[in-house]
C-alpha positions as CSV (number, residue, x, y, z in Angstrom):
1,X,64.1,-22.7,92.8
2,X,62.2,-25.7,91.4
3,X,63.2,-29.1,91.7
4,X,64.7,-31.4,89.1
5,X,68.2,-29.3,89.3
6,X,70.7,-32.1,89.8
7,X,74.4,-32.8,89.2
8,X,74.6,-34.4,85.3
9,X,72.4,-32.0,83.6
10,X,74.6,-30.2,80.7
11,X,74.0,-28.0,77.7
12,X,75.2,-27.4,74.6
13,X,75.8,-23.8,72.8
14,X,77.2,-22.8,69.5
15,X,78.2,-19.6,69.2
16,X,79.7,-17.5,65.7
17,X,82.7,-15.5,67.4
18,X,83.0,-12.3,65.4
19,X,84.9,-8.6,65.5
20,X,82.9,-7.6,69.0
21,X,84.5,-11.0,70.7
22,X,88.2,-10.6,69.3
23,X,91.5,-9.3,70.2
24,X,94.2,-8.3,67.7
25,X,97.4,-10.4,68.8
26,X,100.2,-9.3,66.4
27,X,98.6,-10.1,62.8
28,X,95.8,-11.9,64.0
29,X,92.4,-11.5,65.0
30,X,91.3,-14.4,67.7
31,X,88.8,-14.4,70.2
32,X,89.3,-13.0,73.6
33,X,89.8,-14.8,76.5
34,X,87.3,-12.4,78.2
35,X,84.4,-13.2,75.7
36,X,85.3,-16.7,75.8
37,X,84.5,-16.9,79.6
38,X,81.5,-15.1,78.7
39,X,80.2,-17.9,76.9
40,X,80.9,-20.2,79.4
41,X,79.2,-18.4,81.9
42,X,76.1,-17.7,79.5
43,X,75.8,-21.7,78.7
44,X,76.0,-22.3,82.6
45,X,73.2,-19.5,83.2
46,X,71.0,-21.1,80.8
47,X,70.7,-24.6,82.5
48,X,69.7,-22.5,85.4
49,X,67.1,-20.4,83.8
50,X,64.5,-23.3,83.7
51,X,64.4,-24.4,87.4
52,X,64.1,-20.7,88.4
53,X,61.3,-19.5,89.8
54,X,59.7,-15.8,88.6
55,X,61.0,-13.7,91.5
56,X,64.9,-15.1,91.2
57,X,68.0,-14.7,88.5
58,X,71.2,-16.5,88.9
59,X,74.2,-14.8,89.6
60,X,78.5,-15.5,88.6
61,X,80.5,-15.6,92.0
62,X,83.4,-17.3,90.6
63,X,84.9,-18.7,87.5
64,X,88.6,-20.7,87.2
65,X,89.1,-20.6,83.4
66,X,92.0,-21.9,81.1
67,X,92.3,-20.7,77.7
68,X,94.1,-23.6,75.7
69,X,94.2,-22.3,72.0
70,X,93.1,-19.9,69.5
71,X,90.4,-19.4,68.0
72,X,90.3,-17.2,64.5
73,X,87.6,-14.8,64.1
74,X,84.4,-16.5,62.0
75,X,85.0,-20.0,63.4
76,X,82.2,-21.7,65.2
77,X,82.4,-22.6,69.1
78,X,80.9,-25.5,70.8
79,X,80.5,-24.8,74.5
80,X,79.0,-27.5,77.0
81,X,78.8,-26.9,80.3
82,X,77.9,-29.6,83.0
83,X,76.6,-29.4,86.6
84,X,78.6,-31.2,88.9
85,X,76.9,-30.3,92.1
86,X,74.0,-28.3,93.6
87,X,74.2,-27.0,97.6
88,X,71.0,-25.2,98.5
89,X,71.3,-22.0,96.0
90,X,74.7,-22.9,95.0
91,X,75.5,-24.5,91.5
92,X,78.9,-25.9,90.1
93,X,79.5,-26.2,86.8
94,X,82.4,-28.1,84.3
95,X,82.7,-26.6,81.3
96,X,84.6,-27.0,78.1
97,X,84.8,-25.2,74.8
98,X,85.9,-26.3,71.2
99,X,86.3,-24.8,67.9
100,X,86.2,-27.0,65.1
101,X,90.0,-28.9,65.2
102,X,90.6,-28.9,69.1
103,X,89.8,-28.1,72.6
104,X,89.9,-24.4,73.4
105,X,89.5,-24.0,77.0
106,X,88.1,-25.8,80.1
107,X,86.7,-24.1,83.7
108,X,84.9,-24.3,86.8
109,X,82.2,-22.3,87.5
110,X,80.0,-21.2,90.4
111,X,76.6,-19.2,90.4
112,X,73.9,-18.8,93.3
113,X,70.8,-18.1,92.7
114,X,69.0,-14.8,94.5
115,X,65.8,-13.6,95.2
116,X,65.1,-10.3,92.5
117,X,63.7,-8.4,95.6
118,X,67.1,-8.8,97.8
119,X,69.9,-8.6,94.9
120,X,67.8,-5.4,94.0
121,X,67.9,-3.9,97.3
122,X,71.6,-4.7,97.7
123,X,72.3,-2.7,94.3
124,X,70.3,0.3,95.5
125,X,72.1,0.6,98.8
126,X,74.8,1.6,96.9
127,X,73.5,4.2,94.6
């Protein structure tokens, strides 16, 4: 991993929530709380992704999420995700998410990042 990977960095990602991200919840059509922690984890990933080096990838191991609200398909989310810590090739991440009138959820998160090589080998062992 490269240095400069501290606790304050954050990001920012907007994101147009549409049919593939919904769930149908009596009459309407909202997005999922599955594709919203998928958003959360892909804004984490990306503060990772330039203080990796070629050979490594980051990986989830843990997310505690808390969907607060709907959100209607079409509307615009905000998500920004914040490091709060950094232990050897463990990163901690706040994160919250908005549409445009309110707060729609709010996690923690935890990645590591691995060598290609060894996560590779670990996935063949088991085909």
């Amino acid at each position: 991993m490269k240095a400069g990977l501290i606790a304050g960095l954050s990001r920012e990602e907007r994101f147009a929530t549409t049919k593939e991200l919904s769930v149908e919840i009596g009459k309407a059509t909202v997005l999922s709380t599955p594709s919203l922690v998928r958003l959360m984890e892909r804004t984490s990933r990306l503060i990772l992704d330039q203080f990796l080096m070629e050979n490594e990838a980051s990986v989830g191991a843990s997310i505690q999420m808390k969907h607060l609200a709907p959100t209607p398909i079409g509307a615009e989310v905000r998500v920004v995700s914040r490091v709060v810590a950094v232990s050897g090739r463990r990163v901690d991440f706040s994160i919250e998410a908005y549409d445009s009138l309110e707060k729609i959820g709010e996690a923690t998160h935890q990645r590591f990042v691995v060598e290609l090589n060894k996560f590779q080998n670990r996935v063949d062992e088991k085909l």
